[in-house]
C-alpha positions as CSV (number, residue, x, y, z in Angstrom):
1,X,10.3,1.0,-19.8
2,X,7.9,3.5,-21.1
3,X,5.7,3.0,-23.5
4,X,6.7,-0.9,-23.6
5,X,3.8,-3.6,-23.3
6,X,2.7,-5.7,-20.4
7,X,0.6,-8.5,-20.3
8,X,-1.1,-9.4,-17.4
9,X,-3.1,-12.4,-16.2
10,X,-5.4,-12.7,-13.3
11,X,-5.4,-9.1,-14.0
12,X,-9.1,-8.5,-12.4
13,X,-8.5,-8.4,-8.4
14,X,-5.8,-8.6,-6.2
15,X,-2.3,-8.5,-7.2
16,X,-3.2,-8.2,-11.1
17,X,-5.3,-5.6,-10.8
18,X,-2.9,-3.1,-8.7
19,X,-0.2,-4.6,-10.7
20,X,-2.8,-3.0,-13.9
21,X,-2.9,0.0,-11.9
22,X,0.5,0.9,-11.0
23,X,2.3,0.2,-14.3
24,X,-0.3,2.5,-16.4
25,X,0.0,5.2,-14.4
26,X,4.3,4.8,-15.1
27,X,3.5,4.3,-18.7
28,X,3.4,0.8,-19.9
29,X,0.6,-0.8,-22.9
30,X,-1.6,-3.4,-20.9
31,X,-2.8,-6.1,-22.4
32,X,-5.4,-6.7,-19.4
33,X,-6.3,-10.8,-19.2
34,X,-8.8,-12.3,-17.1
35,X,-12.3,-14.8,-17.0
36,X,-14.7,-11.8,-16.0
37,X,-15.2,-9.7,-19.0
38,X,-17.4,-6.9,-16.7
39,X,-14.3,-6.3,-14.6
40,X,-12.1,-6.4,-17.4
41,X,-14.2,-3.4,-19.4
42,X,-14.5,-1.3,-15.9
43,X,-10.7,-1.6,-15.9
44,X,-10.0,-0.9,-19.0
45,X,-12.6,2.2,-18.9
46,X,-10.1,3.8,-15.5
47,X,-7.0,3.0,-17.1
48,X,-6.9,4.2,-20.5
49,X,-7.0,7.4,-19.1
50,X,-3.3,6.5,-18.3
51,X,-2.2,4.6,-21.2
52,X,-3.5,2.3,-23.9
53,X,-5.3,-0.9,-22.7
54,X,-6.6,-3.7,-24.2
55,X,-8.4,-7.0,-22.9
56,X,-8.3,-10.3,-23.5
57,X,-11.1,-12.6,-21.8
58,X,-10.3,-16.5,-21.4
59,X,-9.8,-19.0,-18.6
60,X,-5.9,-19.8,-18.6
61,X,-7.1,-23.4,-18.0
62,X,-8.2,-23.8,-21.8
63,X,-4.9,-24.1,-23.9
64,X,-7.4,-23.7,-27.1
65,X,-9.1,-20.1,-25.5
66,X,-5.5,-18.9,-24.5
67,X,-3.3,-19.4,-28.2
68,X,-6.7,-17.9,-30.3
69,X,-7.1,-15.0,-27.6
70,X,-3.2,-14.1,-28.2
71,X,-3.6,-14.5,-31.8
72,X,-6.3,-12.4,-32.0
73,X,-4.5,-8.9,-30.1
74,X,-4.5,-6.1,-32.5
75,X,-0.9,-5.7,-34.4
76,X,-0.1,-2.4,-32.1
77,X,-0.1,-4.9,-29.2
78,X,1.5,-8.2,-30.7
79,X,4.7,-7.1,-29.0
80,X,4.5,-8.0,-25.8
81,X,7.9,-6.7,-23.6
82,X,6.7,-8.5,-20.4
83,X,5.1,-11.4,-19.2
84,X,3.4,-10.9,-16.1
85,X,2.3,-14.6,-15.1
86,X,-0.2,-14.1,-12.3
87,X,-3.5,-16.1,-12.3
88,X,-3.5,-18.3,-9.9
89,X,-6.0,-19.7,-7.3
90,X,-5.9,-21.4,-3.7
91,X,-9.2,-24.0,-3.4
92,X,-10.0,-25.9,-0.1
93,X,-7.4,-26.2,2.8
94,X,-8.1,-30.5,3.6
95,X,-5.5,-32.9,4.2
96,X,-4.1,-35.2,1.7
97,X,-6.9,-38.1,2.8
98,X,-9.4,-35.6,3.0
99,X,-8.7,-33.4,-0.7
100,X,-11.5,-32.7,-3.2
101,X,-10.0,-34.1,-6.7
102,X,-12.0,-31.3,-8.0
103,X,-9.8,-29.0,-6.4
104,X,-6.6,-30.4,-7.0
105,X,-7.7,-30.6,-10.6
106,X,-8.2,-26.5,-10.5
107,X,-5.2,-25.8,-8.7
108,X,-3.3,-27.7,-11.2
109,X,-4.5,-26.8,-14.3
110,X,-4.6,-22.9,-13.2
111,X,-1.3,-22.4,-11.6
112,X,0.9,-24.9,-13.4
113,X,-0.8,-25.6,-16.7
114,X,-2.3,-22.0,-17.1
115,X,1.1,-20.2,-16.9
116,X,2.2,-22.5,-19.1
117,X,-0.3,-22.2,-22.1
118,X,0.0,-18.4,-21.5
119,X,4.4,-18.7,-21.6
120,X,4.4,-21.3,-24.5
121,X,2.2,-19.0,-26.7
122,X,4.1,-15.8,-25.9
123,X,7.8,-16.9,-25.2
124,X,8.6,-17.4,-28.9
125,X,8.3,-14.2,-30.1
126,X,10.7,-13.1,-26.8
127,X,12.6,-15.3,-28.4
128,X,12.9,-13.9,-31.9
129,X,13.3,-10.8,-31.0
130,X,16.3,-11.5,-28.4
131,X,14.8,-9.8,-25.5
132,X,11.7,-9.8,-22.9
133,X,10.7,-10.0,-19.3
134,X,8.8,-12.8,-17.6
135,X,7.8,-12.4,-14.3
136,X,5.7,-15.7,-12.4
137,X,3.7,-15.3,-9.2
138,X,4.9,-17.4,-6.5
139,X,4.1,-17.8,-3.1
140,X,5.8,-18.3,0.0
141,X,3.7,-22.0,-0.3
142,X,6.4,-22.7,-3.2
143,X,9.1,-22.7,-0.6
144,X,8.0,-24.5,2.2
145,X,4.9,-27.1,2.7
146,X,2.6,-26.6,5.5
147,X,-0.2,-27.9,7.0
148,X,-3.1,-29.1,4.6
149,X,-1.6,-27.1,2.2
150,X,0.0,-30.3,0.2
151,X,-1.3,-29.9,-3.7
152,X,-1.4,-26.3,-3.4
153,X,2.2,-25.8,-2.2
154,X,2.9,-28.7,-5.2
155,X,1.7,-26.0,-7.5
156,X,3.6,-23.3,-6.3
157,X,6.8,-25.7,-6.0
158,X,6.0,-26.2,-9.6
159,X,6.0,-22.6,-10.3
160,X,9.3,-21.8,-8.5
161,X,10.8,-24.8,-10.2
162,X,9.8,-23.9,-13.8
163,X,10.6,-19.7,-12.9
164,X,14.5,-21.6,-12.3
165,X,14.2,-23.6,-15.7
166,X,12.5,-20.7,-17.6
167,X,16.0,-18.6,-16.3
168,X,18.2,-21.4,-17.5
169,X,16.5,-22.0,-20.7
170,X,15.9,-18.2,-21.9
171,X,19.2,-16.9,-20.6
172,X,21.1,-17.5,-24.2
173,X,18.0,-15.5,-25.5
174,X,18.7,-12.1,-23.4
175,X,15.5,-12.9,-21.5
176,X,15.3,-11.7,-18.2
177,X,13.1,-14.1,-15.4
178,X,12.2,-13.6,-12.3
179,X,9.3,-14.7,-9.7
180,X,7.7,-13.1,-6.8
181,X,6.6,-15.2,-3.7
182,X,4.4,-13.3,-1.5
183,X,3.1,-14.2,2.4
184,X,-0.2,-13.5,3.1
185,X,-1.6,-10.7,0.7
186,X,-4.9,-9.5,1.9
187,X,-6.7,-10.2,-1.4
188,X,-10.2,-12.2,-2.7
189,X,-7.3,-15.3,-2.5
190,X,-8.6,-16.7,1.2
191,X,-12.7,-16.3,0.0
192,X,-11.7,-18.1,-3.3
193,X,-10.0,-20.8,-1.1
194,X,-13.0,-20.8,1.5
195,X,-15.3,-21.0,-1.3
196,X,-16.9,-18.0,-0.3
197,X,-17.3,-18.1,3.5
198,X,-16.4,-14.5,4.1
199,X,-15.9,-14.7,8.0
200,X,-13.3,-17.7,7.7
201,X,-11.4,-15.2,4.9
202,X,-11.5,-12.7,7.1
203,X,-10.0,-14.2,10.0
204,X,-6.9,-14.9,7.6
205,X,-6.1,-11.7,8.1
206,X,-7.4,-10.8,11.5
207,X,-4.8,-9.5,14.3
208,X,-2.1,-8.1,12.1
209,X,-1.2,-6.0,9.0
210,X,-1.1,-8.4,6.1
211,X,0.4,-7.3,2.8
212,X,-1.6,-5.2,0.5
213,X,-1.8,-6.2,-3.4
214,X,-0.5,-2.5,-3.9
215,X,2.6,-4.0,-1.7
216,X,3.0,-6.7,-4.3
217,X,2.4,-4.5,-7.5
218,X,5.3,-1.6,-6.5
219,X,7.6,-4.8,-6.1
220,X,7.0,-6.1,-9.0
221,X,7.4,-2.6,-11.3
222,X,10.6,-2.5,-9.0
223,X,12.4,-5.1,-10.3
224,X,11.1,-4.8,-14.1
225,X,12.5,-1.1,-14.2
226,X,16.1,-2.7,-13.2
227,X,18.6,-1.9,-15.8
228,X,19.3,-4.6,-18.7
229,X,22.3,-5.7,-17.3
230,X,20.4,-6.5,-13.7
231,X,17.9,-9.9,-13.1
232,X,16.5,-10.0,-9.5
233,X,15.7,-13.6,-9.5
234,X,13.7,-14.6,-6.4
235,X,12.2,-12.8,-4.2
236,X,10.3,-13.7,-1.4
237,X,7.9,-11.3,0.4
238,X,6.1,-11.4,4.4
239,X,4.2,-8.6,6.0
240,X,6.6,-8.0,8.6
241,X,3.9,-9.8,11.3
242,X,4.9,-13.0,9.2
243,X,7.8,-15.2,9.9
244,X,6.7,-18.4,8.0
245,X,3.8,-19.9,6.5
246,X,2.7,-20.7,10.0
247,X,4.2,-18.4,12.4
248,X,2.3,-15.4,12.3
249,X,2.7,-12.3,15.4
250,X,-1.0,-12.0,15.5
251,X,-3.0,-9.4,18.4
C-alpha cells in the first residue's frame, strides 16, 4: 500500500482527520477533502512532512462543486487507489412529529447524496483500471433505529445498504468494499448535532471511555492493508462501555 493514493472526505476533524494522520505517516498520497479551506491548509502544512498531500475544498452536498473539484486534481493524483467515504453529519435529536425539515434535508443530502456524488465521480476510473478500495462510514445508527434518531438512522441505513450494493455491483470489477460503523466516537459529531451547545456534547460522552477517532482511523488502515485476496466487509465498532445504541455502562 505504500505510496498508493487515498482520498479522504470529511477529512478536517474527527475520524477524517486521524484517518489523514495515520495513513501519511504509513505512506499513502492524500487527497485531503473538506468545506473549511483553513483546516484543510494547516493539515496539509503537518502532513507533507510525511507524504505528498493535496486538498480539495467543496461541500459534498453540491454535485456541481464535487465532479469540477475531482476534475481539477493535478495528474500525479488522478489515480485515486482508495475511496475513503467519510463526511457525514448528525443534526438535531427530535422525534419524527417534532423534526426540523431543515435538518433532514442536511442529513440527507450529506450522508446519502454526498457519498454518492463523491463515488459516482470516482468509481469509473476504479473501474477501468480493474482495481480500487472503497471504504463508507457507517454507524452503529445504520443497524438499529433508536429513539429520536429516525432520519438519521435512515441515512446511515442508506449507507449500509448502498456499502452491500456497491460490494455486489463492483465485485466483477476486482473492487474491494467495505464500511465501518462506529458507536459513540468522542468527536465534534454530538456539538454538530447539538448545534453547538457544548455542555449537552459533552455529556455524550460523560461516565465512560468512548471511542477515540484515532480508534476508528487504525481500523480503518487495518483492513485496507489486508491482502488482495481478503475483503473485510462490515464491521461494527463499541467502546467496550457500549452494548447498543442505548445501553451504555456509564459511572
Amino acid at each position: 500500500m505504500n505510496h498508493k493514493t487515498a482520498f479522504i472526505t470529511g477529512a478536517t476533524s474527527g475520524i477524517g482527520k486521524a484517518t489523514a494522520e495515520m495513513f501519511a505517516k504509513n505512506n499513502f498520497n492524500l487527497i485531503l477533502c473538506g468545506r473549511r479551506i483553513e483546516r484543510l491548509n494547516e493539515l496539509k502544512e503537518t502532513l507533507e512532512k510525511f507524504t505528498n498531500v493535496t486538498t480539495l475544498q467543496f461541500d459534498v452536498r453540491n454535485k456541481e462543486e464535487v465532479f469540477k473539484a475531482i476534475e481539477s486534481l493535478p495528474t500525479k493524483y488522478q489515480k485515486i487507489d482508495i475511496l475513503i467515504n467519510n463526511a457525514g453529519n448528525a443534526h438535531g435529536l427530535s422525534t419524527i412529529q417534532d423534526g426540523s425539515i431543515d435538518d433532514w434535508d442536511a442529513m440527507l443530502d450529506i450522508n446519502v447524496k454526498g457519498l454518492l456524488y463523491v463515488s459516482k465521480a470516482i468509481i469509473p476510473q476504479m473501474v477501468a483500471r480493474n482495481d480500487g478500495f472503497i471504504v463508507n462510514i457507517g454507524s452503529i445508527a445504520g443497524k438499529e433505529v433508536y429513539p429520536n434518531g429516525n432520519v438519521y438512522c435512515a441515512s446511515k441505513h442508506a449507507v449500509n445498504a448502498l456499502n452491500k450494493g456497491m460490494r455486489i455491483d463492483l465485485n466483477k470489477h476486482n473492487i474491494r468494499v467495505s464500511a465501518i460503523h462506529p458507536g459513540a466516537v468522542e468527536t465534534e459529531f454530538s456539538e454538530v448535532r447539538f448545534k453547538g451547545d457544548t455542555k449537552k456534547a459533552k455529556n455524550v460522552y460523560a461516565g465512560y471511555n468512548a471511542l477515540q477517532a484515532k480508534d476508528i482511523a487504525e481500523i480503518i488502515h487495518f483492513v485496507v492493508t489486508r491482502p488482495g485476496h481478503v475483503n473485510i466487509e462490515d464491521l461494527v465498532v463499541y467502546p467496550t462501555a457500549q452494548a447498543s445504541a442505548t445501553i451504555l455502562n456509564k459511572e
